[in-house]
PDB file of N, H, CA, C and O in Angstrom:
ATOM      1  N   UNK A   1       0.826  -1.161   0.000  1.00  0.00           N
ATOM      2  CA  UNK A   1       0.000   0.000   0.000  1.00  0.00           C
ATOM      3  C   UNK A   1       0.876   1.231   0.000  1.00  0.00           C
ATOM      4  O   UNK A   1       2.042   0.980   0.305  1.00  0.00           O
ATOM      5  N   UNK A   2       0.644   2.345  -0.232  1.00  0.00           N
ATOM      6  H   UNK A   2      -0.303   2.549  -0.480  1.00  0.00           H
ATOM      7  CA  UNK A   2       1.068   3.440  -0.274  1.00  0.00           C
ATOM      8  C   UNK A   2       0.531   4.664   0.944  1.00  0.00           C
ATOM      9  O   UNK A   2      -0.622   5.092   1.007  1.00  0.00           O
ATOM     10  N   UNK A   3       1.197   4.907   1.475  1.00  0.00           N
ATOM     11  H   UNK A   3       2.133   4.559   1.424  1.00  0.00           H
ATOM     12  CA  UNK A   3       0.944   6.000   2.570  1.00  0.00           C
ATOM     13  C   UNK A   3       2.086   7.052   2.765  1.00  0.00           C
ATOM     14  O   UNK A   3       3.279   6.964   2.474  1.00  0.00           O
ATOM     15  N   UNK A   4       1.398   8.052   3.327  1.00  0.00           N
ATOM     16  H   UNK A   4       0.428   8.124   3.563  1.00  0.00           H
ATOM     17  CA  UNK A   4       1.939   9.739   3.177  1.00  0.00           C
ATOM     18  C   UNK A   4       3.352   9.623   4.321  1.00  0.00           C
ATOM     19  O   UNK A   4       4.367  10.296   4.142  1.00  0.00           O
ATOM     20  N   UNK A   5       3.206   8.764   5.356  1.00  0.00           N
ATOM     21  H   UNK A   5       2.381   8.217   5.501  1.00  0.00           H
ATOM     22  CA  UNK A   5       4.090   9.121   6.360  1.00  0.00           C
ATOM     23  C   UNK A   5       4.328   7.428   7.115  1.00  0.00           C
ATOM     24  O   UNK A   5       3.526   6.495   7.169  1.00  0.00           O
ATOM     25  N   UNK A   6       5.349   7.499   7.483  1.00  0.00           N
ATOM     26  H   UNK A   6       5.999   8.257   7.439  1.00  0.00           H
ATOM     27  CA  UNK A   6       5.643   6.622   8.697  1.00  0.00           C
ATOM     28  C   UNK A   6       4.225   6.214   9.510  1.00  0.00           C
ATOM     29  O   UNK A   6       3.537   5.194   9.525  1.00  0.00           O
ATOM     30  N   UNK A   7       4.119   7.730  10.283  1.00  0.00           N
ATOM     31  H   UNK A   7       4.678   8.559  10.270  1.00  0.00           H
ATOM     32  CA  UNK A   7       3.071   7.125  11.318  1.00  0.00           C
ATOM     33  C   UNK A   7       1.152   6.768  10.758  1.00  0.00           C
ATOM     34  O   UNK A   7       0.222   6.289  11.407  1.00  0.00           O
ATOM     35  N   UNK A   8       1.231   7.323   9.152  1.00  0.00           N
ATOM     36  H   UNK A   8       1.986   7.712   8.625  1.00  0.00           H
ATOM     37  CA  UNK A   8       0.007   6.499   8.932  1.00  0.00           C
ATOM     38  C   UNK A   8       0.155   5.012   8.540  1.00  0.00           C
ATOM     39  O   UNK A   8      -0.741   4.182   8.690  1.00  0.00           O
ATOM     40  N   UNK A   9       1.416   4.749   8.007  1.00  0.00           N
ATOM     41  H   UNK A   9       2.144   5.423   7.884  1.00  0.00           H
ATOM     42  CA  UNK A   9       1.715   3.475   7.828  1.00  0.00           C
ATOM     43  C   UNK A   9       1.658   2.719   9.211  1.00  0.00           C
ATOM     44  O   UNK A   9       0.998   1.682   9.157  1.00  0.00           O
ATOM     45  N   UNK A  10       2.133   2.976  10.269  1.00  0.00           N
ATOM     46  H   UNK A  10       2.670   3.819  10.313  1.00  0.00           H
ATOM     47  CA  UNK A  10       1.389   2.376  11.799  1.00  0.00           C
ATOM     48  C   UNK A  10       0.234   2.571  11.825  1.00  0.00           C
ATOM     49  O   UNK A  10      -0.491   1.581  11.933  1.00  0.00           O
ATOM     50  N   UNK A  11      -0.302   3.742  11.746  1.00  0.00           N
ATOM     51  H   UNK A  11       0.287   4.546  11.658  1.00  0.00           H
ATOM     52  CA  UNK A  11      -1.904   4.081  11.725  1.00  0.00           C
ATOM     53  C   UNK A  11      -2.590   2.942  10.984  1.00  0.00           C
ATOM     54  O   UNK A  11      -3.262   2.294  11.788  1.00  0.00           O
ATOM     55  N   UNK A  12      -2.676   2.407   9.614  1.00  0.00           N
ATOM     56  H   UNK A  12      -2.130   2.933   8.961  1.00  0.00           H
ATOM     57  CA  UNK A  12      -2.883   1.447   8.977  1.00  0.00           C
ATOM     58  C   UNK A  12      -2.727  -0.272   9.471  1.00  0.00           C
ATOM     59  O   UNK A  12      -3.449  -1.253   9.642  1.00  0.00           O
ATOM     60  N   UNK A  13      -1.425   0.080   9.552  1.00  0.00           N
ATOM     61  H   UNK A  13      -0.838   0.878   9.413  1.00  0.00           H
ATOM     62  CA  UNK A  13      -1.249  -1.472  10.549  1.00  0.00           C
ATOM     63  C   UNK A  13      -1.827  -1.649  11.946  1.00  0.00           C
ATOM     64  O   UNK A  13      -1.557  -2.695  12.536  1.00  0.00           O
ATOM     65  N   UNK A  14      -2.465  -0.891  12.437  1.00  0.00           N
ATOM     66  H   UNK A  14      -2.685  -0.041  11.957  1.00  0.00           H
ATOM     67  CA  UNK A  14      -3.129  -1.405  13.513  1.00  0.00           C
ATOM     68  C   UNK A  14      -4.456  -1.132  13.456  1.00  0.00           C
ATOM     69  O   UNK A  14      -5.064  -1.683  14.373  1.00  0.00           O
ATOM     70  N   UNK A  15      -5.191  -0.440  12.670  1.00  0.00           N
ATOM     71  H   UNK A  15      -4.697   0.007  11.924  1.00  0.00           H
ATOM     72  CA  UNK A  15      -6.476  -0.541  11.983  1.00  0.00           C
ATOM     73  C   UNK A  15      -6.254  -1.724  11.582  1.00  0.00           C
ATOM     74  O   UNK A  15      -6.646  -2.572  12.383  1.00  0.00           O
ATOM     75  N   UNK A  16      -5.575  -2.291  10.259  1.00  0.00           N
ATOM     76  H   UNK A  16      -5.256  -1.602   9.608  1.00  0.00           H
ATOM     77  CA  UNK A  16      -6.351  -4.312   9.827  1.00  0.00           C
ATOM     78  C   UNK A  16      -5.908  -4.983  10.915  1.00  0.00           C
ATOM     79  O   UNK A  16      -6.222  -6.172  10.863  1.00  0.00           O
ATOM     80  N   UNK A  17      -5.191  -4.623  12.049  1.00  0.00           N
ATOM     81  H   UNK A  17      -4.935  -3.658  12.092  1.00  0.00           H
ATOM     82  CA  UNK A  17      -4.482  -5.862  12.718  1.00  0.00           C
ATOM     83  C   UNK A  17      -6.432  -5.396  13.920  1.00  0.00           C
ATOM     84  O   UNK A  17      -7.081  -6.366  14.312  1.00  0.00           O
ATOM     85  N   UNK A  18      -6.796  -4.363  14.153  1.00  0.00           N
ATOM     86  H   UNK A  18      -6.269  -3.576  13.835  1.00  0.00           H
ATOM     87  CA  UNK A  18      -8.114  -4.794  14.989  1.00  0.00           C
ATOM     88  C   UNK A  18      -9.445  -5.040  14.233  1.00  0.00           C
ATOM     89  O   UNK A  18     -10.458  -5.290  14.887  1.00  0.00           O
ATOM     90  N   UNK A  19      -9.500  -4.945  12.154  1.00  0.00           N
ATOM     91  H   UNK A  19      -8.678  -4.741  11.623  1.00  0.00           H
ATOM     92  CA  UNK A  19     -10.561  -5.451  12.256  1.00  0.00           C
ATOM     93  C   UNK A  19     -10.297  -6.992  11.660  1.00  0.00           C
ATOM     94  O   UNK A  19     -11.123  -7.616  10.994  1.00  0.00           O
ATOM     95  N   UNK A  20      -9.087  -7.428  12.008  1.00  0.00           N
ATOM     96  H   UNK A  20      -8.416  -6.921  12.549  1.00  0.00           H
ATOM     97  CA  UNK A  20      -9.044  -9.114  11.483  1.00  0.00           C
ATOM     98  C   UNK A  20      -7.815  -9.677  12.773  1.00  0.00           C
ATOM     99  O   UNK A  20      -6.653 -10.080  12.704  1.00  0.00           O
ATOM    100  N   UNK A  21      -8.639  -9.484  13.731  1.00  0.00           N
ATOM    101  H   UNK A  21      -9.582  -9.157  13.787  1.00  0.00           H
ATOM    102  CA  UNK A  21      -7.533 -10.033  14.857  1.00  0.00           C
ATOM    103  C   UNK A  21      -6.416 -11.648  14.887  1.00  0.00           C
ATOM    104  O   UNK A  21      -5.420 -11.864  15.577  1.00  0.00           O
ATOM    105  N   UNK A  22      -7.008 -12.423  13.988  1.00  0.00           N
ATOM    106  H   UNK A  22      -7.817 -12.247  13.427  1.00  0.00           H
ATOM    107  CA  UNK A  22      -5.838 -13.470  13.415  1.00  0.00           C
ATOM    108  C   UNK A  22      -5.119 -12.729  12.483  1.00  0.00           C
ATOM    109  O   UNK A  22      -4.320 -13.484  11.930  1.00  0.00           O
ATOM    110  N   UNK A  23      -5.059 -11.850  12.154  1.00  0.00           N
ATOM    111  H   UNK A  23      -5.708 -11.236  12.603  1.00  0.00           H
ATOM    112  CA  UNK A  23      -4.037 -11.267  11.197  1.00  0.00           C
ATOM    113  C   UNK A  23      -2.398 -10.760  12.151  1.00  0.00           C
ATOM    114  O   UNK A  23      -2.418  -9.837  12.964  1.00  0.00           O
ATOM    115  N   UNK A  24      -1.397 -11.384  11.906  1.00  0.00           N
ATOM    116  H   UNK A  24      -1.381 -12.134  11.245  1.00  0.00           H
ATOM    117  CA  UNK A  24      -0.239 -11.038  12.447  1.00  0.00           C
ATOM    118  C   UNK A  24       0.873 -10.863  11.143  1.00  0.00           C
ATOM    119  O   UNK A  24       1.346 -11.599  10.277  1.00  0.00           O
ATOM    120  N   UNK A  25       0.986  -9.427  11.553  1.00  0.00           N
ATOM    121  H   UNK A  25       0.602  -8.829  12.256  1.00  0.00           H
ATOM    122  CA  UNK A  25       1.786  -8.700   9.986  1.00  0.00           C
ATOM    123  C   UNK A  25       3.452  -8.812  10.855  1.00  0.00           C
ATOM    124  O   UNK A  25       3.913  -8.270  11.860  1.00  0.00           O
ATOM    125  N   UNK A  26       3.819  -9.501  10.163  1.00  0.00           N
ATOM    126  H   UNK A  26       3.444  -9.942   9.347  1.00  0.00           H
ATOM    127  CA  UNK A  26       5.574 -10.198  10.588  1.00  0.00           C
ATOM    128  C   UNK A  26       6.623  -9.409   9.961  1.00  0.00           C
ATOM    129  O   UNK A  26       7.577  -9.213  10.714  1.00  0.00           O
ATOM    130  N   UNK A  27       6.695  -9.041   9.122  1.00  0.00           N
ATOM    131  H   UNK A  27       5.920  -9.201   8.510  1.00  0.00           H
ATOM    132  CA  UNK A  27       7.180  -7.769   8.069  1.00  0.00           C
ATOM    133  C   UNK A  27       6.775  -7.042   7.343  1.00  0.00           C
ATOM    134  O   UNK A  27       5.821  -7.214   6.585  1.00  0.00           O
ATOM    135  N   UNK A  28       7.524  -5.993   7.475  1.00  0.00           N
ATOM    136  H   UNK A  28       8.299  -5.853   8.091  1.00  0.00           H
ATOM    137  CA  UNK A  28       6.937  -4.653   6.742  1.00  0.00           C
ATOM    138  C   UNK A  28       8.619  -3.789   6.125  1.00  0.00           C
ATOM    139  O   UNK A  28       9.755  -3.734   6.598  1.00  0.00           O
ATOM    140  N   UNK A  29       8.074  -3.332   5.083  1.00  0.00           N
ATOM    141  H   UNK A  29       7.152  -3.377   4.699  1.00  0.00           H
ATOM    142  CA  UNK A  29       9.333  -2.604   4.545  1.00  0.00           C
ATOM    143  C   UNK A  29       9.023  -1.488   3.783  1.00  0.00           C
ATOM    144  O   UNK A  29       8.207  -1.333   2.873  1.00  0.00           O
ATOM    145  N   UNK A  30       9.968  -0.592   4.413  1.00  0.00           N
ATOM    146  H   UNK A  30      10.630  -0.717   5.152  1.00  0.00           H
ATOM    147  CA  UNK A  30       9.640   1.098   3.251  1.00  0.00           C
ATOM    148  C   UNK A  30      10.515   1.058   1.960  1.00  0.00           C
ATOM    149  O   UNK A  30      11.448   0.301   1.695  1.00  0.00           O
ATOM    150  N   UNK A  31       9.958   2.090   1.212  1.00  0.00           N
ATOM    151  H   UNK A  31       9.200   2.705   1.427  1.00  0.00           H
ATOM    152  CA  UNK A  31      10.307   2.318   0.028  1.00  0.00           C
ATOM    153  C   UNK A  31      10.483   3.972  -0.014  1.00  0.00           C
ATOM    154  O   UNK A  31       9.637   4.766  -0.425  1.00  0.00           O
ATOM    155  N   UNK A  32      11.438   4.200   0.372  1.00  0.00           N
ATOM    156  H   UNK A  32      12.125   3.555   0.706  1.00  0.00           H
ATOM    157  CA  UNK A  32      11.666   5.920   0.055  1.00  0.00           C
ATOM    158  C   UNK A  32      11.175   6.993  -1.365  1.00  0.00           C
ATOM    159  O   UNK A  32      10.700   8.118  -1.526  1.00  0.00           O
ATOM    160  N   UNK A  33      11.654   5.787  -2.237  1.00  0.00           N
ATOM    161  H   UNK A  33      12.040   4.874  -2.106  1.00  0.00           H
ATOM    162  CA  UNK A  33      11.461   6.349  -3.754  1.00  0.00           C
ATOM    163  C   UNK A  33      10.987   5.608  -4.745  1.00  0.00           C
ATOM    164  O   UNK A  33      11.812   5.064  -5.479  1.00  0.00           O
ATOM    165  N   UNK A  34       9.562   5.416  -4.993  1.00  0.00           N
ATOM    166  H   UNK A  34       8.892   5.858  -4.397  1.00  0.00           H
ATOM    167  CA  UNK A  34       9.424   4.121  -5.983  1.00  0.00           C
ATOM    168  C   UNK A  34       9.659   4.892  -7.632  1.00  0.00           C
ATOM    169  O   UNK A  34       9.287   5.985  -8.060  1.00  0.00           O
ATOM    170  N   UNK A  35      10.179   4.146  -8.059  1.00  0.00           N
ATOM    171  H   UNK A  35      10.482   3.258  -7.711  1.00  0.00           H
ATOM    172  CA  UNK A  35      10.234   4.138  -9.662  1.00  0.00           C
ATOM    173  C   UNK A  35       8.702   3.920 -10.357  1.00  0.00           C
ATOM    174  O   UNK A  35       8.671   4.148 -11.567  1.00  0.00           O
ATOM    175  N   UNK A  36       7.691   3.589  -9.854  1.00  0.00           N
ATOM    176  H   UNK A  36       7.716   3.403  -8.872  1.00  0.00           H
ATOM    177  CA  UNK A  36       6.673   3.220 -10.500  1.00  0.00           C
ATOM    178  C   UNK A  36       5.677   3.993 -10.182  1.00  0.00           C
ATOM    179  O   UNK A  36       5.450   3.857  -8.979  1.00  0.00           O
ATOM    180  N   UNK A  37       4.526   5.207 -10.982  1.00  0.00           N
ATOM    181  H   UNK A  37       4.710   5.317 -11.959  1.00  0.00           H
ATOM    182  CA  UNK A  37       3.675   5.337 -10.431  1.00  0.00           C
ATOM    183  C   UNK A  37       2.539   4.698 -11.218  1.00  0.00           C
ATOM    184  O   UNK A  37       2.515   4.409 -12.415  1.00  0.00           O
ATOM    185  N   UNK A  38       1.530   4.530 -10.212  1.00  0.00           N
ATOM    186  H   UNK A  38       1.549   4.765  -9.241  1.00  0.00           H
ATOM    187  CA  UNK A  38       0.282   3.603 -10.696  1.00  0.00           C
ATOM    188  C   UNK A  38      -0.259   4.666 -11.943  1.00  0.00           C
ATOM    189  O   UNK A  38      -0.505   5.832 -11.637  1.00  0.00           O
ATOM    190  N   UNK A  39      -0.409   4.253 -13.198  1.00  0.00           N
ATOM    191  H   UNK A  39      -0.209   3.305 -13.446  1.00  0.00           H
ATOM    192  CA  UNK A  39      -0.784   4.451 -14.150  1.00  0.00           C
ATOM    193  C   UNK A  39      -0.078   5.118 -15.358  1.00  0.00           C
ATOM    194  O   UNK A  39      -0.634   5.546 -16.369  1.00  0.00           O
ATOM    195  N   UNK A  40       1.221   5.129 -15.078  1.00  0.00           N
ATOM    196  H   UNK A  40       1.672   4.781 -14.256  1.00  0.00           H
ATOM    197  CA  UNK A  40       2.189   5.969 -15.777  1.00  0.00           C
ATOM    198  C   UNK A  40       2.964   4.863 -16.656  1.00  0.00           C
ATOM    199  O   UNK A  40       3.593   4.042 -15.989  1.00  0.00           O
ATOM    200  N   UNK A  41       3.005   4.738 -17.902  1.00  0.00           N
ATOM    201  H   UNK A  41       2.494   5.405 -18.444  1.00  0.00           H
ATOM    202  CA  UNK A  41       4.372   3.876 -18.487  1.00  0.00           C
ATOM    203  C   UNK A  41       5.783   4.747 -18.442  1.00  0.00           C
ATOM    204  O   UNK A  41       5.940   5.921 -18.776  1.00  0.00           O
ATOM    205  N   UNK A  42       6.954   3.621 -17.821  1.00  0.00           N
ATOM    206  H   UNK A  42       6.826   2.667 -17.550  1.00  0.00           H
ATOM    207  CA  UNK A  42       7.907   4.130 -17.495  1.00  0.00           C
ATOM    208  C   UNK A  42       8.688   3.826 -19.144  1.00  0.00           C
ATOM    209  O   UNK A  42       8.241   3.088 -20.022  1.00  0.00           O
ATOM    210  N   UNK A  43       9.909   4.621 -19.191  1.00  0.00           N
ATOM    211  H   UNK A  43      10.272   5.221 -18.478  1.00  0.00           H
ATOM    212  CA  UNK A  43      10.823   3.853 -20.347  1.00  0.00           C
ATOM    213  C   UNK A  43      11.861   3.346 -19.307  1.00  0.00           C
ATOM    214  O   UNK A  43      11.655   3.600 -18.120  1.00  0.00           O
ATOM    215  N   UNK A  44      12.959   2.647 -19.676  1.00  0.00           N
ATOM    216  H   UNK A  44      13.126   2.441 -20.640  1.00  0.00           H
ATOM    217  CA  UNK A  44      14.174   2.242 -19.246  1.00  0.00           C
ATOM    218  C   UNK A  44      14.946   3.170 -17.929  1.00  0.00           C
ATOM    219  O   UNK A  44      15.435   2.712 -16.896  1.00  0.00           O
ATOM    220  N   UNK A  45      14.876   4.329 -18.286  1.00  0.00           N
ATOM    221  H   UNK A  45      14.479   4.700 -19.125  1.00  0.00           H
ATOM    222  CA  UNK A  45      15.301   5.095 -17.493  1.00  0.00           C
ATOM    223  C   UNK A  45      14.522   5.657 -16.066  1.00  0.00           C
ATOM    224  O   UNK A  45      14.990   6.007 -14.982  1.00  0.00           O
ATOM    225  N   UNK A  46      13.321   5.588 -16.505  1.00  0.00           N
ATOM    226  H   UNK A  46      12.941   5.304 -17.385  1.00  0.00           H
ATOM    227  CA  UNK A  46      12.236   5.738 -15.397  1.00  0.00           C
ATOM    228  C   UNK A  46      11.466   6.809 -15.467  1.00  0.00           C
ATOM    229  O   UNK A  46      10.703   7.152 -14.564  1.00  0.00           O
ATOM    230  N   UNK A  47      11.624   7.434 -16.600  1.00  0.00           N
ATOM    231  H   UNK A  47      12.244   7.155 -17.334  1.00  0.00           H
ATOM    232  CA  UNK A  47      10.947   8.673 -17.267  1.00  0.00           C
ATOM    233  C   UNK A  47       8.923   7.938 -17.912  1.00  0.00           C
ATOM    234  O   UNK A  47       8.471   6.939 -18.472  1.00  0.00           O
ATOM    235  N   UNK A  48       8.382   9.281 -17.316  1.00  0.00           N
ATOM    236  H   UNK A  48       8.749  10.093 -16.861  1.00  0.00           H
ATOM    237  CA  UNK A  48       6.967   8.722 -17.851  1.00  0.00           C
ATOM    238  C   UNK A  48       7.496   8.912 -19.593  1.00  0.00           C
ATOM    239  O   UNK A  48       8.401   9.600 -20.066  1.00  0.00           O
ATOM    240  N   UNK A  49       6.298   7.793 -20.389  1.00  0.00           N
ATOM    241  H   UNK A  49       5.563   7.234 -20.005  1.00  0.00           H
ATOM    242  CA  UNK A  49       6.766   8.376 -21.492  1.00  0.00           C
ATOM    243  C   UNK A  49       4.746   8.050 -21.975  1.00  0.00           C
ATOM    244  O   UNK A  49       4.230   8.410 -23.033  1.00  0.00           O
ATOM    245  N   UNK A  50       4.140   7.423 -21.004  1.00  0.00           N
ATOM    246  H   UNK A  50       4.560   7.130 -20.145  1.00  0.00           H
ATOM    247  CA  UNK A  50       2.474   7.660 -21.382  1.00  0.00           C
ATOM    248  C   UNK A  50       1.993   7.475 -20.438  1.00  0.00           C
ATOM    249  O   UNK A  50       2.694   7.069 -19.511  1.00  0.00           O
ATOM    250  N   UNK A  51       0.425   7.709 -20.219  1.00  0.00           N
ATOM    251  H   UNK A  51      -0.145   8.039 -20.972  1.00  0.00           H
ATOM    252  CA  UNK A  51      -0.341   7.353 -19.200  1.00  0.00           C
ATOM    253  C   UNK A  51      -1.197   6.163 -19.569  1.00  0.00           C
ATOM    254  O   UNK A  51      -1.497   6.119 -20.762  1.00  0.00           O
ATOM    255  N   UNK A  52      -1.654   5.188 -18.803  1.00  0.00           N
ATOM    256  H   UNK A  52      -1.409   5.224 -17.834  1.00  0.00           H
ATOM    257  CA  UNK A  52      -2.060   4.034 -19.033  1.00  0.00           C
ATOM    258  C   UNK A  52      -3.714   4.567 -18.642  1.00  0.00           C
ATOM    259  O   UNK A  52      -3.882   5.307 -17.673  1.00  0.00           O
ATOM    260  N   UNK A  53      -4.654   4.200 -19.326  1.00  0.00           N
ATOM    261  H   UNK A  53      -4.518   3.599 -20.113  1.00  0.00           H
ATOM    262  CA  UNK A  53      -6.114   4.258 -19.243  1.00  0.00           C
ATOM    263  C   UNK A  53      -6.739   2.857 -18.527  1.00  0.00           C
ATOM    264  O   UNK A  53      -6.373   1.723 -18.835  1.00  0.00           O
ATOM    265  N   UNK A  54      -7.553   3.114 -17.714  1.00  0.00           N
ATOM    266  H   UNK A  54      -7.850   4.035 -17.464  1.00  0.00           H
ATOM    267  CA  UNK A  54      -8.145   2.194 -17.250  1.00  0.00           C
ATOM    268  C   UNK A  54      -9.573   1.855 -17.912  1.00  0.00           C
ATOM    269  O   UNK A  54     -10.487   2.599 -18.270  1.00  0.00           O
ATOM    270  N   UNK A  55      -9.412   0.322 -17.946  1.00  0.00           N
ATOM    271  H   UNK A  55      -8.670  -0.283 -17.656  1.00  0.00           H
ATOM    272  CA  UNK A  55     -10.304  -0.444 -18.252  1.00  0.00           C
ATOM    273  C   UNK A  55     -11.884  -1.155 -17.536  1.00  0.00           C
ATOM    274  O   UNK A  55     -11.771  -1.977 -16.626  1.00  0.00           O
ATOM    275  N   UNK A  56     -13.064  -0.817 -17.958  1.00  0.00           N
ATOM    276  H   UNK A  56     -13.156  -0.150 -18.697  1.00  0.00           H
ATOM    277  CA  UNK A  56     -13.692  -1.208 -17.337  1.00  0.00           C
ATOM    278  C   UNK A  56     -14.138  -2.565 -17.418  1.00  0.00           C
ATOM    279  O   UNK A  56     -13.613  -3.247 -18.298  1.00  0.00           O
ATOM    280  N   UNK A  57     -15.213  -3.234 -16.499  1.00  0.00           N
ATOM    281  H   UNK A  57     -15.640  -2.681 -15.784  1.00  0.00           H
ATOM    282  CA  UNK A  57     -15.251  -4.590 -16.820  1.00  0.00           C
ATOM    283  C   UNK A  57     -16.040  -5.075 -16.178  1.00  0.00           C
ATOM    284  O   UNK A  57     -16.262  -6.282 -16.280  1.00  0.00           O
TER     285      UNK A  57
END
């Protein structure tokens, strides 16, 4: 998932961990800088070079 800060990313993890109490989240890992944004085609370098349209269905 994607979140604005550290502490909503806790904020988040303990919201699903109380509405699915067998849920035990064992690792977690940040990403400072993703190369990918949702709907963008990247080229090689990591430059947008289109936007991807969504499909209905």
């Amino acid at each position: 998932m994607w979140v604005s800060s550290l502490p909503d990313l806790l904020r988040v993890q303990e919201w699903l961990e109380s509405r699915a109490p067998s849920l035990e989240i064992v690792d977690s890992s940040v990403t400072l800088r993703s190369r990918k944004r949702m709907g963008w085609e990247l080229d090689t370098h990591g430059r947008a070079t289109g936007f991807v349209t969504a499909h209905g269905g």
